[in-house]
C-alpha positions in Angstrom: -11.6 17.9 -18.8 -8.0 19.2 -18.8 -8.3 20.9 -15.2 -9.8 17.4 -14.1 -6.9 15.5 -15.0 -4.3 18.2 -13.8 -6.3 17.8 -10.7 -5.7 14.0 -10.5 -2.2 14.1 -11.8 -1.0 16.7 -8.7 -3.7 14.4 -6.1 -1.5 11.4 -7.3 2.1 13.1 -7.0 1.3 14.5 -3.6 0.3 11.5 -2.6 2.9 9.3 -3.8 5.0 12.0 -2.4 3.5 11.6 1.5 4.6 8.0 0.8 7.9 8.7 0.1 7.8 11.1 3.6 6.2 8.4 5.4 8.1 5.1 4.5 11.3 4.4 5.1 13.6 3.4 1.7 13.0 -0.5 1.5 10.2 -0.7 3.8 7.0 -1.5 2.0 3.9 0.8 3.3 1.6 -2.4 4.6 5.2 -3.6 6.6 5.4 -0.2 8.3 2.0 -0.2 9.2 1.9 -3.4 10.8 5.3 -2.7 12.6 3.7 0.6 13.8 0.5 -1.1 14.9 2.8 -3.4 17.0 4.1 -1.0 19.0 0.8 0.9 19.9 -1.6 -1.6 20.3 -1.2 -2.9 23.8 -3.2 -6.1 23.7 -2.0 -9.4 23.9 -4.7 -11.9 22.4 -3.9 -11.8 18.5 -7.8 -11.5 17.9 -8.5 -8.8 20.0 -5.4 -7.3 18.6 -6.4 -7.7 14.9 -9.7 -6.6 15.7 -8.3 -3.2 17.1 -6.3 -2.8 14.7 -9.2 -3.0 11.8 -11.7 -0.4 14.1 -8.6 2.1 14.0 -8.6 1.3 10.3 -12.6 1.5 9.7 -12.2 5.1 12.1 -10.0 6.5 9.9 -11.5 5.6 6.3 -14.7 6.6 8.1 -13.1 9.7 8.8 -11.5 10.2 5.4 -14.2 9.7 2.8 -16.1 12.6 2.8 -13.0 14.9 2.6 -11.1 13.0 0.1 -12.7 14.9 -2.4 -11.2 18.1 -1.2 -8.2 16.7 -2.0 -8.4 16.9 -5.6 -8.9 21.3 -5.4 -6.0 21.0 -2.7 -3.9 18.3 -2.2 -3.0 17.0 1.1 0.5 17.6 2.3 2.0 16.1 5.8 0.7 19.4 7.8 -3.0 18.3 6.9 -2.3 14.4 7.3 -0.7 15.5 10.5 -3.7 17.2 11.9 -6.0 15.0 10.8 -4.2 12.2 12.1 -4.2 14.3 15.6 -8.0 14.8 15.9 -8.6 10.8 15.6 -5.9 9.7 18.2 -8.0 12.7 20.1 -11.2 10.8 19.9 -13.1 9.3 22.8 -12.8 6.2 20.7 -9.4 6.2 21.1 -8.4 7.5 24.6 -7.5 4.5 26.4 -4.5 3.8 24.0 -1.7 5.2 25.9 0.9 5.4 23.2 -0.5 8.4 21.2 2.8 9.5 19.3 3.0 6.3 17.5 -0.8 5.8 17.0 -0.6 8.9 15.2 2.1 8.4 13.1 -0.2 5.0 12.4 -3.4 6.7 11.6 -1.1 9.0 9.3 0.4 6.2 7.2 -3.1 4.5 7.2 -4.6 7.9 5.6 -2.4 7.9 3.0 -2.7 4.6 2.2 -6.6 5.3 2.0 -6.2 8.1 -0.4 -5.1 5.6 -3.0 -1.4 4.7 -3.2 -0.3 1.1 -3.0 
């Protein structure tokens, strides 16, 4: 019982610590999302938009759920965010966005926002 909530205690300080790495002081992470999903999603109709915005963000949850229990034994740090982040942008799904360096800092920030810091 004690290991289990050491475990969650370090999982919730290296996350809140990827936050810190991620955000920018003053920006919020949900305002730094959308102003990074701005700038790599090339489509002009606000639905179509929206709506690849939320398959990027169902990819990476998808993506993210069965590992997020290794996460507790070893928490993530930016190196694994970072790679993870660079396998999806990677994906067939994803190869006719063009802007790749900022839809991987996106899928980064989105990943630790999945992890469970608000």
């Amino acid at each position: 019982m004690a290991a289990d909530k050491e475990d969650l205690l370090r999982y919730r300080k290296s996350v809140q610590l990827l936050v810190s790495q991620y955000v920018p002081k003053g920006q919020s992470l949900d305002l730094r999302l959308e102003d990074l999903a701005e700038k790599w999603n090339p489509l002009f109709d606000t639905q179509m938009k929206r709506n690849l915005v939320e398959d990027v963000n169902a990819l990476v949850r998808d993506y993210i759920r069965p590992i997020k229990r290794s996460f507790f034994v070893k928490p993530p740090d930016t190196n694994r965010i970072h790679d993870l982040a660079e396998q999806l942008s990677a994906s067939k799904s994803l190869a006719k966005i063009k802007k790749k360096e900022t839809l991987v800092r996106y899928i980064e920030l989105y990943a630790v926002k999945c992890l469970g810091v608000a």
